[in-house]
N, C-alpha and C positions, 0 to 999 in steps of 0.2 A: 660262197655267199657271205655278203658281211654282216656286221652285227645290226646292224638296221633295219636288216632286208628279213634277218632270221626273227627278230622282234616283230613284224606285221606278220610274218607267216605265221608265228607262234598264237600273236594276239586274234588272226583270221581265224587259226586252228580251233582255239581254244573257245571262243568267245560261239562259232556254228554250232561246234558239237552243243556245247552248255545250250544255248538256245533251242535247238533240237527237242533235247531233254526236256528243257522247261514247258516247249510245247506238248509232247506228247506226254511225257509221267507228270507234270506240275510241281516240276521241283524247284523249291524255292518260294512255293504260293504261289506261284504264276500260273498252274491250272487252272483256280479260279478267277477269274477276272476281280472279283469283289476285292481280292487281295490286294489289288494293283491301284483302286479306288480311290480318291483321295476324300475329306470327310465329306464334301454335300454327297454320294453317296450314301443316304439314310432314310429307309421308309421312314424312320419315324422322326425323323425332320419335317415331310410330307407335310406339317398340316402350318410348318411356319413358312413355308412357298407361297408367294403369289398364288390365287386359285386353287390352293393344292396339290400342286407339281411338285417333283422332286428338281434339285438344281440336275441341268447337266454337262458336268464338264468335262469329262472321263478319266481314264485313267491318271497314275502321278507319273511326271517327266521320269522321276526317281524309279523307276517300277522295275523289276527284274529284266523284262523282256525288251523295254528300249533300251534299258545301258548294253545289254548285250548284243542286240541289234548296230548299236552305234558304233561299239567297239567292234565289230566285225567291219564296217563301213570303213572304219576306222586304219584297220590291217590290209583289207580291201584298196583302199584310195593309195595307201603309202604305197603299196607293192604298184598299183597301175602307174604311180609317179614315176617308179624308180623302171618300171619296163619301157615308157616314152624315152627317158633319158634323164632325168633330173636326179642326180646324185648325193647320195649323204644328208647334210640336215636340211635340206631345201626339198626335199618330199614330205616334211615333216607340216608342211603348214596345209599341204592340199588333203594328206591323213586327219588332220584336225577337222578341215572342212569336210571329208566322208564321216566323220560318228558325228557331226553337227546335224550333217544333212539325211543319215540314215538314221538319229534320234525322232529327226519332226516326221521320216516317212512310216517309221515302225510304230510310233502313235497315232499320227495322222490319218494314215491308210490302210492301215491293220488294224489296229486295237481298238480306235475310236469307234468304226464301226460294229466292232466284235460289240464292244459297251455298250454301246446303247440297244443291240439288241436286246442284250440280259437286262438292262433296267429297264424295256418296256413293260417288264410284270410286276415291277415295282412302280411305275407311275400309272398301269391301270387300277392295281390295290389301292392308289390314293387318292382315286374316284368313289372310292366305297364310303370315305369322311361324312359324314350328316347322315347316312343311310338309314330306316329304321328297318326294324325289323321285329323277330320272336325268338326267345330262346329254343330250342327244340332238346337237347340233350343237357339237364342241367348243369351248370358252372360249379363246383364247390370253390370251398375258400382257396386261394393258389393254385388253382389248377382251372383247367381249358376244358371249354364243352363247346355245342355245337352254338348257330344260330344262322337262322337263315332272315334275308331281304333283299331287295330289289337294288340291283346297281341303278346308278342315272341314268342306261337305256332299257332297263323296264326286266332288265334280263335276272331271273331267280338267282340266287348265289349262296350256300352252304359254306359255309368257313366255318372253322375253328375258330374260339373267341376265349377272352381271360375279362375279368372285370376290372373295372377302372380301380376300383378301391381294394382289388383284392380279395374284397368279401363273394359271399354266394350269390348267384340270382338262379329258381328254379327254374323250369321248364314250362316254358308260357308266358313267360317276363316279358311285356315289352320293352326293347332294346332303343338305344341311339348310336351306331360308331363312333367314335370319338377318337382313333388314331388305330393305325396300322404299321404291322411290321412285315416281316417277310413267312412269319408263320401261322399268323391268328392276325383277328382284328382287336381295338379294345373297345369294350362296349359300358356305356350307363345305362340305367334305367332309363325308357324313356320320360320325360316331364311331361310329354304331349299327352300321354296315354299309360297312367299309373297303373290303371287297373289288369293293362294289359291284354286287351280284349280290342 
């Protein structure tokens, strides 16, 4: 075998098993998809979207799971150049073209779809913006309590909530959402209905 030929096997080798891995244990962050994210990934961006949408673009090129995707393509494509007949550094360009072409298929056609499934629970939360409601479980100062209100299809919703400023609101408050994240909403007073009734 020559040194070429041991170099794409090596880089096929290595690059599967790693990818393996990353799939099943998340090593490297690539478990979570979030990890791989690039920044419009952010509930709490949410309320500077058109209508309240999150942006969505998915994953970064950069991300564990397509460099190593690529670079399997990568080892892949050299070895298939050099099995047809093309010898020494003249498989090296059709190699280039497998991690090009197995970069856009491992984002493309793997990931993009994994992503957006995981951020449809982040752009339904950013349907909750304007929502009113009650507090049910009092808020203290820095910490989360409950509150419950109506999403835009009428449907009840219990979430976890912190307050805008920080401070307390008791139990009975009425509430406005005012931004969301992936573990509470944040809520104000409502201005419509001070007294909370």
């Amino acid at each position: 075998m020559d040194p070429l030929s041991a170099v794409y096997l090596g880089v096929l080798l290595v690059s599967v098993l790693l990818l393996i891995a990353a799939l099943v244990f998340g090593l490297f962050g690539a478990g979570d998809l979030s990890h791989d994210v690039g920044p419009a990934h952010d509930a709490e961006s949410a309320h500077d979207s058109p209508a309240g949408h999150v942006e969505t673009d998915g994953p970064s090129w950069l991300s564990t799971r397509v460099i190593l995707g690529a670079a399997a393509g990568f080892g892949a494509f050299g070895l298939g150049a050099q099995a047809v007949g093309l010898t020494g550094w003249v498989s090296v360009p059709v190699a280039v073209g497998g991690f090009l072409i197995m970069a856009v298929v491992v984002r493309q056609v793997v990931l993009v779809p994994m992503w957006r499934q995981q951020s449809n629970s982040l752009l339904s939360r950013a349907q909750y913006l304007g929502s009113r409601g009650h507090v049910t479980l009092g808020i203290r100062s820095g910490e989360t309590g409950l509150v419950r209100f109506l999403d835009p299809n009428g449907t009840p919703v219990t979430d976890f909530a912190v307050a805008a400023d920080g401070g307390e609101l008791p139990a009975g408050t009425a509430v406005l959402v005012v931004d969301v994240t992936a573990e509470h909403v944040v809520v104000d007073p409502d201005p419509l209905n001070p007294k909370g009734k």
